[in-house]
C-alpha positions in Angstrom: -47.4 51.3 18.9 -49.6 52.5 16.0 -53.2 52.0 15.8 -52.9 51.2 11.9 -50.2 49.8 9.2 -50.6 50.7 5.4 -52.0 48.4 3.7 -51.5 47.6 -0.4 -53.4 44.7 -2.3 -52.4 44.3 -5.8 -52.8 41.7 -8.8 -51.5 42.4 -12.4 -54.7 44.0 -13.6 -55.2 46.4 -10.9 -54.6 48.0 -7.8 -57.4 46.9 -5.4 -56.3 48.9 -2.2 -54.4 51.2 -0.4 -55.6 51.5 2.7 -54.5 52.0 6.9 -55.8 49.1 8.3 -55.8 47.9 11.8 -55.7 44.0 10.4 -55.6 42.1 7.6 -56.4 38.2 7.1 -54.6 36.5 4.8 -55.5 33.0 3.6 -51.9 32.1 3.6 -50.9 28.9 2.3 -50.0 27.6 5.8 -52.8 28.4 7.3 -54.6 31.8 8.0 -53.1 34.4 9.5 -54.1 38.0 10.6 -51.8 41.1 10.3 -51.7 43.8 12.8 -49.5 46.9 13.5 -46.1 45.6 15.1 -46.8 42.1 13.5 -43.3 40.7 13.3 -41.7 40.4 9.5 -42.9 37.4 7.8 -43.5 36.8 3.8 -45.8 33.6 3.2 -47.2 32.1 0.1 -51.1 33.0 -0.4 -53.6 29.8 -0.6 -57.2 30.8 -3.2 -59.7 32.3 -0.6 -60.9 35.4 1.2 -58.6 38.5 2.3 -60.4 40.7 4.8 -59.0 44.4 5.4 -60.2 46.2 8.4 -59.5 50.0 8.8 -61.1 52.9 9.6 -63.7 52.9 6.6 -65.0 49.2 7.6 -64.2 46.1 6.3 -63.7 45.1 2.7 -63.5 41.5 1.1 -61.4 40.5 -1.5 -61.3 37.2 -3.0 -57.8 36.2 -4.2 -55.9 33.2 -6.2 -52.7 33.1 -4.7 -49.6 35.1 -4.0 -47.9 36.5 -1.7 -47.7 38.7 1.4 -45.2 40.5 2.6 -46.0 41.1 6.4 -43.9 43.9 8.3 -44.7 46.0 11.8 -46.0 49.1 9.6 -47.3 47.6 6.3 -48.8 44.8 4.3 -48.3 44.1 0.8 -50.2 41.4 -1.1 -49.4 40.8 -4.5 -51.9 38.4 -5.7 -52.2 36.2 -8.9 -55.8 37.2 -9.1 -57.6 39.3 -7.0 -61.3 40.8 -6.8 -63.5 43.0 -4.4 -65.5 39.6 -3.5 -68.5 41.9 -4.6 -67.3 41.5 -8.1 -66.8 37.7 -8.0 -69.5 36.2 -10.3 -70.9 33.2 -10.8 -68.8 32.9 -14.1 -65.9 34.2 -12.7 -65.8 31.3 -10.3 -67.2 28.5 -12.2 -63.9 29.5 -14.6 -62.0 29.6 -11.7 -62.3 26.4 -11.1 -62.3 24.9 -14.8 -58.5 26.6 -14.6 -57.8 24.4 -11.3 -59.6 21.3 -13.0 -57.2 21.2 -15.9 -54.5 22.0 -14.1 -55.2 19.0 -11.9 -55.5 17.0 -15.6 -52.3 18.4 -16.7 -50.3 17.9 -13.4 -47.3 15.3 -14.0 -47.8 12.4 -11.5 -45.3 14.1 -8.6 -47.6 17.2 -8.7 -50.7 15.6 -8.7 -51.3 16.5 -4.9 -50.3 20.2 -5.7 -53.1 20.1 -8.1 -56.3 18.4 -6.2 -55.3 21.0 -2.8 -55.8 23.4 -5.6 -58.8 22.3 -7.0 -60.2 21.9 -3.6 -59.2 25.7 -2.4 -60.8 26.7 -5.3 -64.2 25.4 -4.5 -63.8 26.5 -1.0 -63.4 30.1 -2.5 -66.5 29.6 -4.1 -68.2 28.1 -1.5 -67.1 31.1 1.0 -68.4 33.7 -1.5 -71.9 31.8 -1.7 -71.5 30.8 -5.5 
């Protein structure tokens, strides 16, 4: 088996990596998961926290949104709504963050309402995991 699986992060602004890692964890929306080489195939939904990459270069951060994550035994793709080295995530960054996941919580009709609030919440646990 390999030692590393190519890596790719992405959002629609940029692309944040391309890397071989030996693991990646993801903040899927299930629960959080980490990726290795030979990982079986799996795509899950992305929950607002912290993606950690680990390859031969260190470890880098990224804050992301949302998403998804395409999980096979040689590579990871994330394509995330948002995404940021977590270095980059400011103060205003996050406090519009989560004025976006406030109003949608406002906006949500009545049968997403719970949708909404788990956002919210995720949101200021992003926040709160960054150190803002």
């Amino acid at each position: 088996m390999a030692d590393t699986m190519q890596f790719d992060l992405v959002s629609p602004e940029r692309r944040l990596a391309s890397v071989a890692a030996r693991e990646v964890r993801i903040p899927g929306a299930d629960g959080d998961l980490t990726a290795m080489p030979g990982h079986a195939a799996l795509i899950t939904t992305l929950r607002p926290g912290i993606l950690t990459v680990v390859s031969a270069e260190g470890t880098a951060d990224y804050a992301v949104t949302g998403g998804f994550a395409e999980i096979s035994a040689d590579a990871v793709t994330v394509l995330a709504e948002r995404g940021l080295p977590k270095a980059e995530v400011t103060s205003a960054i996050m406090a519009a963050l989560v004025a976006d996941a406030r109003a949608a919580r406002a906006a949500a009709p009545h049968h997403m309402v719970d949708e909404a609030v788990k956002l919210l919440a995720d949101m200021e646990a992003l926040g709160t995991q960054i150190g803002l």
